[in-house]
N, CA, C and O atoms as a GROMACS GRO file, in nm:
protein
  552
    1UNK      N    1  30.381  -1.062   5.038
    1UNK     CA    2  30.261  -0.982   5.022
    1UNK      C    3  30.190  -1.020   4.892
    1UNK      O    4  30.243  -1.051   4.786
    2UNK      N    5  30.061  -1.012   4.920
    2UNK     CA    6  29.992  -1.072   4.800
    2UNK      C    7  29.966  -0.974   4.743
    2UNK      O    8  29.942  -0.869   4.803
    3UNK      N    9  29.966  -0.989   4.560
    3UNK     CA   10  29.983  -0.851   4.484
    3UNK      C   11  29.818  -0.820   4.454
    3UNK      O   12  29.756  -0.924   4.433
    4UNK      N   13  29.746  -0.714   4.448
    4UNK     CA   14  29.618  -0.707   4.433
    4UNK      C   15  29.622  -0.684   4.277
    4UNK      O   16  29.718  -0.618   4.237
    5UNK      N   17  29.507  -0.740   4.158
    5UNK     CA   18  29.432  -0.730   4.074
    5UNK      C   19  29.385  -0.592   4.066
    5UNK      O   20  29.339  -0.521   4.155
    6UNK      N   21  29.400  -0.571   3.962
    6UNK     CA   22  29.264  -0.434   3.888
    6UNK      C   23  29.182  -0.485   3.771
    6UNK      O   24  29.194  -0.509   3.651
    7UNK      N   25  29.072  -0.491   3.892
    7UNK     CA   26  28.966  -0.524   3.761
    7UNK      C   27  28.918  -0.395   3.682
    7UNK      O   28  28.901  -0.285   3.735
    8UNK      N   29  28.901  -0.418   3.572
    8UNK     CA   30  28.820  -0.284   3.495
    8UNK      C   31  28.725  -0.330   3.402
    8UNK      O   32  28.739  -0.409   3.309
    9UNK      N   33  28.594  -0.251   3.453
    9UNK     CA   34  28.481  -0.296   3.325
    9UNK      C   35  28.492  -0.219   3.256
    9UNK      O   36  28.521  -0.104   3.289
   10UNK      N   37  28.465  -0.271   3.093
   10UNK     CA   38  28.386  -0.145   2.952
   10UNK      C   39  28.262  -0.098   3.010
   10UNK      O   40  28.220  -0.113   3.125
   11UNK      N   41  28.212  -0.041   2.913
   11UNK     CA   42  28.078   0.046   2.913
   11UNK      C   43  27.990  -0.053   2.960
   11UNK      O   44  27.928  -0.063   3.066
   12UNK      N   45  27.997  -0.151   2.820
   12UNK     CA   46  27.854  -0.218   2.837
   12UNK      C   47  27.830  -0.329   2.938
   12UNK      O   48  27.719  -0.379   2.956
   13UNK      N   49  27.974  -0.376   3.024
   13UNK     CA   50  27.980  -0.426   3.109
   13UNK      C   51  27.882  -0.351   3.215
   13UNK      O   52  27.786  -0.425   3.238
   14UNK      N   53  27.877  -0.267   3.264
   14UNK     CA   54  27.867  -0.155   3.341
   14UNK      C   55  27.679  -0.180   3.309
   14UNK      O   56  27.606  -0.168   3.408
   15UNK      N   57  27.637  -0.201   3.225
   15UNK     CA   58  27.521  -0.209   3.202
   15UNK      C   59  27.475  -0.364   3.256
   15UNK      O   60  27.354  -0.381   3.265
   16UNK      N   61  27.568  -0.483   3.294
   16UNK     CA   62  27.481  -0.597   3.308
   16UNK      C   63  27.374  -0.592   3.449
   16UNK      O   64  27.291  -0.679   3.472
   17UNK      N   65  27.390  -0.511   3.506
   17UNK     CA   66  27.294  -0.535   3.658
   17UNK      C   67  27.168  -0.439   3.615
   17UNK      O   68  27.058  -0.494   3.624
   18UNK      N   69  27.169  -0.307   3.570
   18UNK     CA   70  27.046  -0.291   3.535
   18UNK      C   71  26.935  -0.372   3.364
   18UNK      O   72  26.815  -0.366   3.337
   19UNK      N   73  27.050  -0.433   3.293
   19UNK     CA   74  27.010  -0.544   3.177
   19UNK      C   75  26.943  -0.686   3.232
   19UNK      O   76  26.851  -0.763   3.206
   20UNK      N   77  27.043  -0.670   3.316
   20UNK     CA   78  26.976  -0.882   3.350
   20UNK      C   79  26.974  -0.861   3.495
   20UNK      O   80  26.940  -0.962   3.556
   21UNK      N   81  26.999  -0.764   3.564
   21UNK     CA   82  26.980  -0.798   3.748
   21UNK      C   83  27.102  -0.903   3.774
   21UNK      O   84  27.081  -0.991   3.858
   22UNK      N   85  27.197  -0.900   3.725
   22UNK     CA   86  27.305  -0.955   3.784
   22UNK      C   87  27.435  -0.903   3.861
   22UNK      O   88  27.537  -0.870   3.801
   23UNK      N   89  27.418  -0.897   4.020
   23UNK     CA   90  27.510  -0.832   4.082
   23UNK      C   91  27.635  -0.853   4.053
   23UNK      O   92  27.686  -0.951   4.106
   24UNK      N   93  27.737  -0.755   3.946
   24UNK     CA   94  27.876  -0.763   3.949
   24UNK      C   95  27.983  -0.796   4.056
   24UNK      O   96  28.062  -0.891   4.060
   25UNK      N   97  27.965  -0.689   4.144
   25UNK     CA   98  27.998  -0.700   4.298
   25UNK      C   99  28.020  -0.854   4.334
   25UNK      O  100  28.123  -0.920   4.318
   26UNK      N  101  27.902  -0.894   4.385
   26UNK     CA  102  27.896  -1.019   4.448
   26UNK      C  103  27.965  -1.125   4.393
   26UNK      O  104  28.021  -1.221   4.445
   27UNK      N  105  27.949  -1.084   4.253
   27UNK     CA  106  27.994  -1.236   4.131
   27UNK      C  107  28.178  -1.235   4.143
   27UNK      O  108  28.256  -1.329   4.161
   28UNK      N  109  28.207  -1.060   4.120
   28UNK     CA  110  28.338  -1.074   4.138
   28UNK      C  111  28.392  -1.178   4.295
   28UNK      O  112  28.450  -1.286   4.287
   29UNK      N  113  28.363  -1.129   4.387
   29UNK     CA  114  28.338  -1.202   4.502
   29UNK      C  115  28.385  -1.369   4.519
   29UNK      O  116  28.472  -1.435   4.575
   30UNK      N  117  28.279  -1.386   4.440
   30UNK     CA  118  28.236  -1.542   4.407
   30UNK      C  119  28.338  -1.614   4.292
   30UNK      O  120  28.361  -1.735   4.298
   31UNK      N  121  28.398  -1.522   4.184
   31UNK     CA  122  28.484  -1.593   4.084
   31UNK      C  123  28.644  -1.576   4.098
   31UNK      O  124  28.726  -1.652   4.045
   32UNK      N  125  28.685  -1.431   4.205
   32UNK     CA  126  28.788  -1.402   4.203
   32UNK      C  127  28.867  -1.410   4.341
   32UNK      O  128  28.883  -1.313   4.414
   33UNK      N  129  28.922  -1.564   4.371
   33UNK     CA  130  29.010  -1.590   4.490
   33UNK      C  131  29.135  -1.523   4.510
   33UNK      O  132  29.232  -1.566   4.574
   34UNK      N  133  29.124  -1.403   4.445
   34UNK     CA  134  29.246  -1.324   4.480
   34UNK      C  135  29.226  -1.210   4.533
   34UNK      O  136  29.106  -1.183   4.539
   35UNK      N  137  29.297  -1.125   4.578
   35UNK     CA  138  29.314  -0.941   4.616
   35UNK      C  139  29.305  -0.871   4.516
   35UNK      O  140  29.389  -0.884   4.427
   36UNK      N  141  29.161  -0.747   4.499
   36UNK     CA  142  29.155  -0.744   4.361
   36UNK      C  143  29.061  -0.592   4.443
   36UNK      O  144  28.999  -0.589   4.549
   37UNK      N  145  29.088  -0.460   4.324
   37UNK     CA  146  29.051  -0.376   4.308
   37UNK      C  147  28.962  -0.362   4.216
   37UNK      O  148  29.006  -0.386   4.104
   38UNK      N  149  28.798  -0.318   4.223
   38UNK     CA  150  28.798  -0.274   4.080
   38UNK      C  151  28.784  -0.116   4.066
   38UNK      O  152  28.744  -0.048   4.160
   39UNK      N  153  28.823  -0.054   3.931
   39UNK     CA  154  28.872   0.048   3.936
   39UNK      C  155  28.770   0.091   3.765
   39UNK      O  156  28.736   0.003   3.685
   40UNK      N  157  28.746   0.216   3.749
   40UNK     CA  158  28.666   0.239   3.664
   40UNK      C  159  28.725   0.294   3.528
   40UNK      O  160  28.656   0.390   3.494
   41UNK      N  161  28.804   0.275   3.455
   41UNK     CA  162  28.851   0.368   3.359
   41UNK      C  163  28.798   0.462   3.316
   41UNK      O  164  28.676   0.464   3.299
   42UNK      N  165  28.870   0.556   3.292
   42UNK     CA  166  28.808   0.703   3.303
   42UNK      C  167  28.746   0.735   3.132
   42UNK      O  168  28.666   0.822   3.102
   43UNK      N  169  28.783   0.678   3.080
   43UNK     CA  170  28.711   0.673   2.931
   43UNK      C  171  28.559   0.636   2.929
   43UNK      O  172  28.462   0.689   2.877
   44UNK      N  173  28.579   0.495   3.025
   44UNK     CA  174  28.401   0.447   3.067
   44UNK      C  175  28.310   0.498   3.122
   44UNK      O  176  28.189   0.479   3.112
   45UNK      N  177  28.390   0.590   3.205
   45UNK     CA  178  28.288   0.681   3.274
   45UNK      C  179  28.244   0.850   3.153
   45UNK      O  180  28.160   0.933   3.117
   46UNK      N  181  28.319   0.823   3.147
   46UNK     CA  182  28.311   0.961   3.012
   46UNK      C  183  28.204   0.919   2.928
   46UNK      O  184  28.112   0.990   2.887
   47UNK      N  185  28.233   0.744   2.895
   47UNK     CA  186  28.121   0.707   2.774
   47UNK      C  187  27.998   0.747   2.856
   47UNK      O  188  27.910   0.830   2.836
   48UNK      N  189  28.018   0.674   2.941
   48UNK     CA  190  27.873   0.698   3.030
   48UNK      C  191  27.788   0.801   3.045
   48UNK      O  192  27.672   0.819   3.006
   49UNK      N  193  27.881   0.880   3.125
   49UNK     CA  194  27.808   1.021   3.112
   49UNK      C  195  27.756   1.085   2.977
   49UNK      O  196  27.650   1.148   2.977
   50UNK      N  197  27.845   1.066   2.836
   50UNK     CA  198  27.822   1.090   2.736
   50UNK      C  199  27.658   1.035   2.671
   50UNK      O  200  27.593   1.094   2.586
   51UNK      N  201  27.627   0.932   2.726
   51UNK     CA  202  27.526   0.809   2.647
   51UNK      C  203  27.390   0.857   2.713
   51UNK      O  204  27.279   0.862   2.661
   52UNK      N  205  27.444   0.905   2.891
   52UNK     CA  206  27.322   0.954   2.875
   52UNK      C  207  27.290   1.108   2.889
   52UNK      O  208  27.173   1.143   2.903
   53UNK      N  209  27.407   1.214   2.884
   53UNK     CA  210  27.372   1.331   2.844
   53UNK      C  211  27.337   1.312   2.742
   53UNK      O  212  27.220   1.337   2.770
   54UNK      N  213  27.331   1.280   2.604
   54UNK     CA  214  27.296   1.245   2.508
   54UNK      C  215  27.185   1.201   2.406
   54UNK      O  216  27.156   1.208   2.287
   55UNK      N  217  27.131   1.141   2.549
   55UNK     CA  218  26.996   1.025   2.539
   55UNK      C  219  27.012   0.949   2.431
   55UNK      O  220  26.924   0.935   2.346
   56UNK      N  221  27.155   0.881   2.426
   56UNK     CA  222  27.156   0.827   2.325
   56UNK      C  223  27.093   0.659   2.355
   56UNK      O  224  27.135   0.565   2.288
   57UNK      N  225  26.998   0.643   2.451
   57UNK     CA  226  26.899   0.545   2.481
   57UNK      C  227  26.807   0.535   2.581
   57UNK      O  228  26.822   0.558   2.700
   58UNK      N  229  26.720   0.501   2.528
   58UNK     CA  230  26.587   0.514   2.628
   58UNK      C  231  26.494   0.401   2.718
   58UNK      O  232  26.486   0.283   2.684
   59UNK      N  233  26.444   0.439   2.803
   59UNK     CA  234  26.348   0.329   2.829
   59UNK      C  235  26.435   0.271   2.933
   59UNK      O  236  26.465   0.344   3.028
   60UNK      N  237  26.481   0.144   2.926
   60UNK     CA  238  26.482   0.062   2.992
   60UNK      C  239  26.669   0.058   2.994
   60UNK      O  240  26.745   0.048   3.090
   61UNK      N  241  26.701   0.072   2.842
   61UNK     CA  242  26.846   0.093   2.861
   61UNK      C  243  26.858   0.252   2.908
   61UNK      O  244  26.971   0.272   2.954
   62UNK      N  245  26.808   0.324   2.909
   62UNK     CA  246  26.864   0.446   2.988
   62UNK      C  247  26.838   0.388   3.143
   62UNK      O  248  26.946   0.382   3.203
   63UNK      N  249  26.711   0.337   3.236
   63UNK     CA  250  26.736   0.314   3.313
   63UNK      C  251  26.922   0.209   3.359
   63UNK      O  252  26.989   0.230   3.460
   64UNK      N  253  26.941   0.149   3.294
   64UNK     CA  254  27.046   0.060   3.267
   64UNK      C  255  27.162   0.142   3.305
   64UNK      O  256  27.215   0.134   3.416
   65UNK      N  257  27.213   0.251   3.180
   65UNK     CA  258  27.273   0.347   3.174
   65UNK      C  259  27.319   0.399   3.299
   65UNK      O  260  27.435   0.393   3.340
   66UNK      N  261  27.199   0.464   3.372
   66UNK     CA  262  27.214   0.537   3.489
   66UNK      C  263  27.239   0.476   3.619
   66UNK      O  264  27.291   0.540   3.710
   67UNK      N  265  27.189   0.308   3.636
   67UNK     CA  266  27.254   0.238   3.746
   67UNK      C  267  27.415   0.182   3.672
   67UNK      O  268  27.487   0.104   3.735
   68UNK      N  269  27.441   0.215   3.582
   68UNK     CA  270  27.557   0.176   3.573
   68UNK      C  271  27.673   0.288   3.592
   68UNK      O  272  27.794   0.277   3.612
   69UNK      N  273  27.586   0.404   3.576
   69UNK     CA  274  27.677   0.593   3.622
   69UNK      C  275  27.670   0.537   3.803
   69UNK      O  276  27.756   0.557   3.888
   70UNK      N  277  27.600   0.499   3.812
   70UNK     CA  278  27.585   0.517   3.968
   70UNK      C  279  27.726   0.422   4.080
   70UNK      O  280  27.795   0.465   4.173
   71UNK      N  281  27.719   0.264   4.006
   71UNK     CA  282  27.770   0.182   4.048
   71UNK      C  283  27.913   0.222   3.985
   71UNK      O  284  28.008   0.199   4.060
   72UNK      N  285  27.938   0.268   3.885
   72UNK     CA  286  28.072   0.317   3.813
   72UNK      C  287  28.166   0.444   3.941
   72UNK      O  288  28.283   0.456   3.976
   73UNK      N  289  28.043   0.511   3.971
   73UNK     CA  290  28.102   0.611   4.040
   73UNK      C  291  28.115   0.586   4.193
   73UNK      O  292  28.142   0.673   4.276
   74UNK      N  293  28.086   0.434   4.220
   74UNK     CA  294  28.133   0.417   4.411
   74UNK      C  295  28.256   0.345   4.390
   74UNK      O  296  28.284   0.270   4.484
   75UNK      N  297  28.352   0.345   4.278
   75UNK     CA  298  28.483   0.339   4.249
   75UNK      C  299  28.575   0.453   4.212
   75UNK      O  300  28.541   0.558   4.157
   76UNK      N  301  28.716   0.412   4.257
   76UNK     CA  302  28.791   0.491   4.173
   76UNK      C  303  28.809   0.493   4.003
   76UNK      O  304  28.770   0.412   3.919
   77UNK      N  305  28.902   0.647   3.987
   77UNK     CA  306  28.894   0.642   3.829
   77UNK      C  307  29.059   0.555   3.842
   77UNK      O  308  29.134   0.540   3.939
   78UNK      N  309  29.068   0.509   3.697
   78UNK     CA  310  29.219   0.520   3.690
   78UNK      C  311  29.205   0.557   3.489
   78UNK      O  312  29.141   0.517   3.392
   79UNK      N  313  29.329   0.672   3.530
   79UNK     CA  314  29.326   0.710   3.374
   79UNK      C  315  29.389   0.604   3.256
   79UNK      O  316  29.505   0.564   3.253
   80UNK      N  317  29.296   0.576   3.174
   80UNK     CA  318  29.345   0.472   3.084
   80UNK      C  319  29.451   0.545   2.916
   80UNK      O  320  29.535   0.495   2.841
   81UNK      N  321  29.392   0.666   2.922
   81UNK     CA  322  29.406   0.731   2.765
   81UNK      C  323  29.319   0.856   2.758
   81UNK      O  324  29.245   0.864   2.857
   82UNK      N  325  29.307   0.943   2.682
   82UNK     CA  326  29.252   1.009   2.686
   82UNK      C  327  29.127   1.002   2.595
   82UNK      O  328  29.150   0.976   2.477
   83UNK      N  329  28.992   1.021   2.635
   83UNK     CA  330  28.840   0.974   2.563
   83UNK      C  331  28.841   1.066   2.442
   83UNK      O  332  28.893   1.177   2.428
   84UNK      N  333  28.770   0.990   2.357
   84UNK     CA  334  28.798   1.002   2.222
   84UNK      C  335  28.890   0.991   2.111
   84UNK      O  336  28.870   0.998   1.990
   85UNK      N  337  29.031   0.968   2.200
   85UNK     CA  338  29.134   0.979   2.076
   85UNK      C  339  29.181   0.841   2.029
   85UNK      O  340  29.284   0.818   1.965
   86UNK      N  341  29.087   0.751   2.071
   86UNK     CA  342  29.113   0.585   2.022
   86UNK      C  343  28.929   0.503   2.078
   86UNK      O  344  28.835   0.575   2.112
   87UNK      N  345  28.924   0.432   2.077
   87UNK     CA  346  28.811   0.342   2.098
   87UNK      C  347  28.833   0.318   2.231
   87UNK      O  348  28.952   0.326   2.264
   88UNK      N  349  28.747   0.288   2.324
   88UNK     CA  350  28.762   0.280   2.469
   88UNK      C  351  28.832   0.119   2.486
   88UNK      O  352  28.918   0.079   2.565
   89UNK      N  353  28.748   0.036   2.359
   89UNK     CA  354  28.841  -0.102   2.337
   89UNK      C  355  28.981  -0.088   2.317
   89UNK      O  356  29.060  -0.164   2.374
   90UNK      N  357  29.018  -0.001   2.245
   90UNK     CA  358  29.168  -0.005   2.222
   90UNK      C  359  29.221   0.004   2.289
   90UNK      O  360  29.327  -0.056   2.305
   91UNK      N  361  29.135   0.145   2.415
   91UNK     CA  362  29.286   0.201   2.507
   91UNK      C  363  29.305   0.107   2.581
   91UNK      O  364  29.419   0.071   2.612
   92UNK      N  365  29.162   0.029   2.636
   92UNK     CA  366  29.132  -0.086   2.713
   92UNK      C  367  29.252  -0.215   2.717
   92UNK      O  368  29.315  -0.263   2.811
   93UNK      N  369  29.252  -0.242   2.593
   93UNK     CA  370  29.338  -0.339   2.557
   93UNK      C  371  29.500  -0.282   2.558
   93UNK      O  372  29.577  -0.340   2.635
   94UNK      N  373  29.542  -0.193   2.492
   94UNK     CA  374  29.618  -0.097   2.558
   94UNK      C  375  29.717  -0.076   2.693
   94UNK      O  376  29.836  -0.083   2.723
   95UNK      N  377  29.580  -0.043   2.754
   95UNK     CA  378  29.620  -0.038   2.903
   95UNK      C  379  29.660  -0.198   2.963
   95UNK      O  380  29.775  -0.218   3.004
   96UNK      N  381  29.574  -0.291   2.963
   96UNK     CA  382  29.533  -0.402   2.952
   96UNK      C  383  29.714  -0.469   2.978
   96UNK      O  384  29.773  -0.488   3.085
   97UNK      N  385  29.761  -0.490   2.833
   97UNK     CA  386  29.840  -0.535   2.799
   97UNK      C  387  30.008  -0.461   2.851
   97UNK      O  388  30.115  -0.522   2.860
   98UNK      N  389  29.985  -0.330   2.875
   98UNK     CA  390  30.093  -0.263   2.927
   98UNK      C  391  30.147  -0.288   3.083
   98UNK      O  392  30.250  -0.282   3.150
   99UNK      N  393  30.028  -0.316   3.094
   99UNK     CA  394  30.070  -0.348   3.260
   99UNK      C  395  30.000  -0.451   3.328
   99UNK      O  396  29.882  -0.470   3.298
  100UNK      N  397  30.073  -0.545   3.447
  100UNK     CA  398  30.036  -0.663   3.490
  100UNK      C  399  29.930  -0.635   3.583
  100UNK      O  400  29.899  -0.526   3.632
  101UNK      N  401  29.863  -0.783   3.603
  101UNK     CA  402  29.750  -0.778   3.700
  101UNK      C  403  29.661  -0.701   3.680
  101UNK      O  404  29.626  -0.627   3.771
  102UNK      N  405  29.599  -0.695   3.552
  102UNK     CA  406  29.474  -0.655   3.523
  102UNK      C  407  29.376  -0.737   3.482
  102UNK      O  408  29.418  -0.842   3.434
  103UNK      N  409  29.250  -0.724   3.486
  103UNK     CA  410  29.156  -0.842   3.432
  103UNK      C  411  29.062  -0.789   3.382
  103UNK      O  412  28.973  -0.751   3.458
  104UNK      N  413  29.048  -0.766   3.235
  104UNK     CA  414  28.914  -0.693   3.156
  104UNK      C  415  28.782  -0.744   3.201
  104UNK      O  416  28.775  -0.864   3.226
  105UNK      N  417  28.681  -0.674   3.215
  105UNK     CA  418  28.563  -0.734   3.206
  105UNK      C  419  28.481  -0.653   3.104
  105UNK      O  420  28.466  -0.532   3.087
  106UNK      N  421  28.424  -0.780   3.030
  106UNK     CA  422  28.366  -0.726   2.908
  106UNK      C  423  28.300  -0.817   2.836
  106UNK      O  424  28.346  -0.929   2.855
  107UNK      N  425  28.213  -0.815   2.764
  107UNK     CA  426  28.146  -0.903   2.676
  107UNK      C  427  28.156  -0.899   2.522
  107UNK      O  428  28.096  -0.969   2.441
  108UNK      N  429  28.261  -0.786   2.497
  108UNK     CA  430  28.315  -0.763   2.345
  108UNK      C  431  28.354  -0.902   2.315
  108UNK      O  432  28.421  -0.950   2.407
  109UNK      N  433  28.335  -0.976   2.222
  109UNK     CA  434  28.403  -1.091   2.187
  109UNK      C  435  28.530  -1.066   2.093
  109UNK      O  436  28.637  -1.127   2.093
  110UNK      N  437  28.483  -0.944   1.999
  110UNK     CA  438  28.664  -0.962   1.932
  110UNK      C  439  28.778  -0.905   2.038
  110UNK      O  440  28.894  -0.936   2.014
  111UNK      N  441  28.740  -0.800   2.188
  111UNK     CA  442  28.829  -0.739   2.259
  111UNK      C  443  28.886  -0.919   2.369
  111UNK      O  444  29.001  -0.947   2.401
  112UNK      N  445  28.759  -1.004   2.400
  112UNK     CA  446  28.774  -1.060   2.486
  112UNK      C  447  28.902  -1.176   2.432
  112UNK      O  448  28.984  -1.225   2.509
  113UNK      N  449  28.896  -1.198   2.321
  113UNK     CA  450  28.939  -1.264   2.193
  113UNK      C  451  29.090  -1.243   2.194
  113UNK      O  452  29.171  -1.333   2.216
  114UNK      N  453  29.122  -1.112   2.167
  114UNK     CA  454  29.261  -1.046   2.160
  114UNK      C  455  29.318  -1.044   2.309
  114UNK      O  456  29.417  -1.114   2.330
  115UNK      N  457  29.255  -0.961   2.427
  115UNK     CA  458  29.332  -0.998   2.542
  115UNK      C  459  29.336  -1.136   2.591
  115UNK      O  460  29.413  -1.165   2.682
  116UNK      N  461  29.288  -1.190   2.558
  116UNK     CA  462  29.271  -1.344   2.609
  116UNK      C  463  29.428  -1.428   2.508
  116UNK      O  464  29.493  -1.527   2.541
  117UNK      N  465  29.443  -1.327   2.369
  117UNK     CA  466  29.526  -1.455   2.307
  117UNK      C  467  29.696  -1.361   2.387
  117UNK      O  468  29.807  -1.416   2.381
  118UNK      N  469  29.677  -1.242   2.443
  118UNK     CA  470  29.745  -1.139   2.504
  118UNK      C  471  29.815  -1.202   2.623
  118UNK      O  472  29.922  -1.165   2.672
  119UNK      N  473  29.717  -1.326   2.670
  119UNK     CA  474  29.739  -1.341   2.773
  119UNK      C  475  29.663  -1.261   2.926
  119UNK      O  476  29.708  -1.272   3.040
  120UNK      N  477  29.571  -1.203   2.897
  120UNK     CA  478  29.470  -1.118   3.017
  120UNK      C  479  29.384  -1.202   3.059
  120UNK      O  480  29.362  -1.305   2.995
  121UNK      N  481  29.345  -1.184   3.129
  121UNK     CA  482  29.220  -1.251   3.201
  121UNK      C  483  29.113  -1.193   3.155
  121UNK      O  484  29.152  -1.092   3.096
  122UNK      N  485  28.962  -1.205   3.146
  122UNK     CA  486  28.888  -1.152   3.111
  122UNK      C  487  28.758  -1.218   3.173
  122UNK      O  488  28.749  -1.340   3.162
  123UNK      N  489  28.685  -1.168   3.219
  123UNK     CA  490  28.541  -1.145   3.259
  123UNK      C  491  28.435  -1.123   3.180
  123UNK      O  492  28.436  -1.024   3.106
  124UNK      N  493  28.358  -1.186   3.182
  124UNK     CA  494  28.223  -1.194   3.094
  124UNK      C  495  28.103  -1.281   3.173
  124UNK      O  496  28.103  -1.358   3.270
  125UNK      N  497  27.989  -1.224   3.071
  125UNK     CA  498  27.885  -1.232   3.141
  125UNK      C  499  27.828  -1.406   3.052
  125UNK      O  500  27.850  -1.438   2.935
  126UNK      N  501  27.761  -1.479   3.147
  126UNK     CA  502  27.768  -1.633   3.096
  126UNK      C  503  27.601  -1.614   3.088
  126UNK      O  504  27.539  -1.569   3.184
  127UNK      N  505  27.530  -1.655   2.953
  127UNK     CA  506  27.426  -1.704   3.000
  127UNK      C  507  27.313  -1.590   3.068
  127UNK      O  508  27.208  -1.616   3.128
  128UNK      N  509  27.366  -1.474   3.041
  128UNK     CA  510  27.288  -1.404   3.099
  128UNK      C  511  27.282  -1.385   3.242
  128UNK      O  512  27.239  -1.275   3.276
  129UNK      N  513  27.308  -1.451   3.318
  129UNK     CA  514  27.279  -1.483   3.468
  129UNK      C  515  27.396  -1.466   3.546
  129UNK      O  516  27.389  -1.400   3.650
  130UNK      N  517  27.509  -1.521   3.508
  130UNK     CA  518  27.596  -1.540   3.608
  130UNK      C  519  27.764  -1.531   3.528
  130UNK      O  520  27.789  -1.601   3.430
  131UNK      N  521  27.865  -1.440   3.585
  131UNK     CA  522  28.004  -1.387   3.490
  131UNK      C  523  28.071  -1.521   3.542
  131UNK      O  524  28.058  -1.610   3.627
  132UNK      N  525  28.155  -1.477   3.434
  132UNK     CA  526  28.312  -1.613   3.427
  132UNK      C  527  28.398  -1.548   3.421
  132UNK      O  528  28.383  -1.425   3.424
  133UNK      N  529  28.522  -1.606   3.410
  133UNK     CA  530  28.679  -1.594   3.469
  133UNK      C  531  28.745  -1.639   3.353
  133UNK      O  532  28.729  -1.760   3.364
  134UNK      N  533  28.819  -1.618   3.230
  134UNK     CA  534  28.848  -1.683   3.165
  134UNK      C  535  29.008  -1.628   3.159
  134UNK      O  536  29.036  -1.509   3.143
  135UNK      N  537  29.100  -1.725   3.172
  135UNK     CA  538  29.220  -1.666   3.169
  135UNK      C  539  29.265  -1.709   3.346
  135UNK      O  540  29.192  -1.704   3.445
  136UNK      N  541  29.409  -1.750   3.338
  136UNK     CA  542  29.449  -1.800   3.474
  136UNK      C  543  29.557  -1.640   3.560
  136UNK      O  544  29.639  -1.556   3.520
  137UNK      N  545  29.501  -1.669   3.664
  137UNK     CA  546  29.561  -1.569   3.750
  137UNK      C  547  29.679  -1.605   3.823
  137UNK      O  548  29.648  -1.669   3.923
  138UNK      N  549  29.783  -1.591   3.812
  138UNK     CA  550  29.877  -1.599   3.891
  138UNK      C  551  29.920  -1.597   4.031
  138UNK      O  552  30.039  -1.612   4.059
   0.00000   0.00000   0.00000
């Protein structure tokens, strides 16, 4: 039986389709030849909701914001830590590193940096246009 992947995006991941119009979905699709879940950490969705009860941005990143509440929420949660009592990077990495077959997606460079020397796979956005795979899957 083939073991399925959990992908999990950060926040600002969560923001690349209303930022640049780049379908996550599809790309995962397209980069990931394996059995793969993605799953929302429940911290990200907290940020989320937080950023824009908040209005802690407007315009164009609140539109952003809110297709990213939207697309966040036609997934499951999975609890990573509890929000606020560490950086969503930390628990991220955290979680990340505690348990197999996960694959960050994120564009943090010092988080992508550390799970990558961790040994994680990690996802990022290339160029604006189109995500990568960095890190080998088993």
């Amino acid at each position: 039986m083939r073991k399925v992947w959990l992908v999990l995006p950060d926040t600002n991941f969560l923001f690349i389709p209303g930022q640049f119009g780049v379908d996550i979905i599809s790309e995962f699709d397209r980069i990931l030849d394996v059995k793969y879940q993605v799953a929302i950490p429940n911290v990200v969705l907290e940020e989320l909701k937080t950023i824009i009860k908040e209005g802690k941005v407007r315009g164009k990143d609140l539109m952003a914001a809110r297709m990213a509440l939207k697309i966040a929420e036609r997934f499951p949660v999975v609890y990573i830590g509890e929000f606020m009592s560490k950086t969503t990077d930390e628990l991220l990495y955290e979680y990340a590193i505690a348990n197999d077959n996960v694959i960050v997606c994120t564009n943090d460079r010092k988080l992508r940096k550390r799970l990558r020397e961790a040994g994680v796979p990690v996802i990022f956005l290339r160029q604006k246009k189109k995500l990568e795979l960095e890190g080998m899957l088993e």
